[in-house]
N, C-alpha and C positions, 0 to 999 in steps of 0.2 A: 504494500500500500504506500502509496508517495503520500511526500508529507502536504499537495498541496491535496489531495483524495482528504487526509486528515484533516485539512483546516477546515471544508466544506462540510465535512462531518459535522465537524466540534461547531461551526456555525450554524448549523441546521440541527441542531440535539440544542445551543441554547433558543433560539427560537422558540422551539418549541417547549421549552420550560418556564419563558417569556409570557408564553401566546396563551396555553395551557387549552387547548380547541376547545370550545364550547362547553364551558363549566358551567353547569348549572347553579352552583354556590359560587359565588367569587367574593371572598372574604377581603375588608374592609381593610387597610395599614389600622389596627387600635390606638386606639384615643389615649394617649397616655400624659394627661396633666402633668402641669411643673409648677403649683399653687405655693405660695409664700405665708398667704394670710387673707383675711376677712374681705370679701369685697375685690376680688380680681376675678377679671375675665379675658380668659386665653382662648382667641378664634386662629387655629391653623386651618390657611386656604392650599391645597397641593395639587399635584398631579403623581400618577404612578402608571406606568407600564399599561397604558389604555383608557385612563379612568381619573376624573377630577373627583375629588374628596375634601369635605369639611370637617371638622372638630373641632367643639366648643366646648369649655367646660367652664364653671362659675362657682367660687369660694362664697356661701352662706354665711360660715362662721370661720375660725381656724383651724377649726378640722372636718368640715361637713362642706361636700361639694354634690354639685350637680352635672351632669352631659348632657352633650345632644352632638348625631353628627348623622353622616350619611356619603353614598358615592357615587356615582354613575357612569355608567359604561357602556361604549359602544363600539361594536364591530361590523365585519361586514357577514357577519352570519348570528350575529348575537347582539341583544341589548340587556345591559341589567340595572336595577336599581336598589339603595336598601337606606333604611331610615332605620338611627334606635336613639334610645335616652336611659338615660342612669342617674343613678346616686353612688357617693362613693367616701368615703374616709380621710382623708391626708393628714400628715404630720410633720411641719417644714424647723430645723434646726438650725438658726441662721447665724449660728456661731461657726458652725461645720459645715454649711452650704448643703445642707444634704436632705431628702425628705423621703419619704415612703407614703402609698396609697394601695387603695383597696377598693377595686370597683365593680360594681353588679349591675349590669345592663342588658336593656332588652331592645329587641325591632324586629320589623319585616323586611322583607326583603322579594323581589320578583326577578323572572329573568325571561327573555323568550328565546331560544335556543334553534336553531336552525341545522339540523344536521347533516352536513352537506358530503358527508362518504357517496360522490357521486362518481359516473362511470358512464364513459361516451360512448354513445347509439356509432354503432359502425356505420350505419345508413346514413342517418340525418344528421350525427352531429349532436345532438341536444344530449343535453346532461337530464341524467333522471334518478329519482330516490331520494327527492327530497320527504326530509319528516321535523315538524316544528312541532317544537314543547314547550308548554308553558309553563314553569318551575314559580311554585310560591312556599315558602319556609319561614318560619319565626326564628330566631335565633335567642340564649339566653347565654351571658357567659360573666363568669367570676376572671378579674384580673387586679394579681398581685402586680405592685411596681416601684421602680424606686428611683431617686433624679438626687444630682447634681446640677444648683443653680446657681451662676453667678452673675455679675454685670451683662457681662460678654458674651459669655458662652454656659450654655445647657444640654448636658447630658443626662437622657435616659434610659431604661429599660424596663420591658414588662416584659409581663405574660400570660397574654387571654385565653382561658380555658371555653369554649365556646359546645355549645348544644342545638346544633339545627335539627329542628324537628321538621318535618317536610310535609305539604299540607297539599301542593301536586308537582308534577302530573302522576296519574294513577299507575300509568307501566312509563318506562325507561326502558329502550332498547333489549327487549323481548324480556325486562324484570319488574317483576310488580312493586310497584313503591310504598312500604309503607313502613315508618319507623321514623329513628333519629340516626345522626350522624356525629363524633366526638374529633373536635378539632384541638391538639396545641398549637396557639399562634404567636410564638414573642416578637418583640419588638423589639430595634434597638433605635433612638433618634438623639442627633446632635444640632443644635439652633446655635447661631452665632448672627452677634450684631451688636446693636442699642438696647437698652433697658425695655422700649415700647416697642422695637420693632426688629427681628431676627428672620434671616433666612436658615431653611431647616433640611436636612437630609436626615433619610430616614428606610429601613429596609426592614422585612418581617418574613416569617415562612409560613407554612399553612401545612400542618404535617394530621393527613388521617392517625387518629388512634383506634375508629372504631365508625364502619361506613356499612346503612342499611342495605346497600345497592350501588354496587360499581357505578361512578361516573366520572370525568375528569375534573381534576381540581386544575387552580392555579400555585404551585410551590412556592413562589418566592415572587416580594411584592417590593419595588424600589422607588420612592416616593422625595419629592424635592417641593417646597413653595416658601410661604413666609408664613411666620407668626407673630399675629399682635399682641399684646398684652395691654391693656386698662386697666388702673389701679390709682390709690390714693400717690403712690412714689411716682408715675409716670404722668399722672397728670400735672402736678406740682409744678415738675419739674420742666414745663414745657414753657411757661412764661419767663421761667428762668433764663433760658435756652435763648428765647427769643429777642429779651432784654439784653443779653449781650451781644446777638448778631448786631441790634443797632447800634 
């Protein structure tokens, strides 16, 4: 095998780990807050490997937070979309820049799936054996996590324990659907910037533990945008900012 046979390989095997054909579930990058204290709200807007995504999360107290976020995705044989919200824990140490969380969140999620293993008519030419599914699932999942905040830069990691239960379609490619599916999904993301405003890279996996019915997933999820942050420190500090530009 030459080595440029290999590179076409290894470029066509990650494609396809990229593309991940027509996943019925296509799991979200997780929401993994970097909360300080009372009264802040962190909106990451991104994009990932097909798909724009938001994440918000909002400090109630000092340790009592909320979420919301969602994704969407299209291709040219597939569109998906998914919404959730939670509640969740934190505990920020801002002697050691350091904090920990605990989040329980839930959503929907849809997909329409177009499955296009087609095969050309030696006659005419036309591609035939098209079959379209319309996937609906809830999803519920526990994730632990833990961050590094500073000025500058923020680093985190979780780990969402996720439970899609599957609500259709009835059969999947000659298997009948019914049940749940067991995802580990960690995350790892780094933001760098301003105190209100940071650009963020960020990547996750999406590893079956336990699937009611074969179907394809997407493995690995590579996600880049900014995040904002509002807070009593970042608003403050904005007239300040301003008074000495003049």
């Amino acid at each position: 095998m030459t080595s440029k046979t290999i590179s076409i390989s290894l470029t066509c095997a990650l494609i396809t780990v990229l593309s991940a054909c027509r996943p019925l579930y296509r799991a979200s990058i997780p929401n993994q807050p970097m909360l300080t204290e009372k009264n802040e709200l962190e909106v990451d807007v991104g994009v990932e490997t097909g798909s724009g995504y938001v994440n918000a999360s909002y400090s109630l107290s000092n340790h009592i937070l909320i979420t919301a976020g969602g994704n969407a995705w299209s291709n040219n044989n597939t569109s998906a979309q998914f919404g959730e919200i939670g509640v969740g824990f934190f505990h920020y140490n801002a002697s050691e820049n350091f904090g920990g969380s605990v989040l329980a969140q839930t959503g929907f999620g849809n997909a329409n799936v177009i499955d296009n293993d087609l095969f050309d008519d030696p006659f005419n030419g036309n591609q035939t054996g098209l079959i379209e599914y319309n996937a609906q699932f809830t999803r519920f999942s526990l994730q632990p996590g833990i961050y590094w905040k500073m000025e500058h830069l923020d680093v985190g990691m979780g780990l969402r324990n996720s439970v899609v239960y599957w609500l259709a379609p009835s059969n999947y490619d000659s298997q009948t659907v019914d049940g749940y599916d067991i995802f580990a999904e960690p995350v790892v993301s780094m933001q760098a910037g301003s105190a209100a405003t940071k650009f963020f890279l960020e990547s996750s996996l999406q590893i079956p533990i336990y699937r009611a019915f074969r179907h394809p997933v997407t493995p690995f999820h590579l996600g880049l945008g900014i995040s904002f942050l509002i807070s009593k420190k970042t608003l403050s500090s904005y007239p300040q900012q301003k008074a000495v530009e003049q």
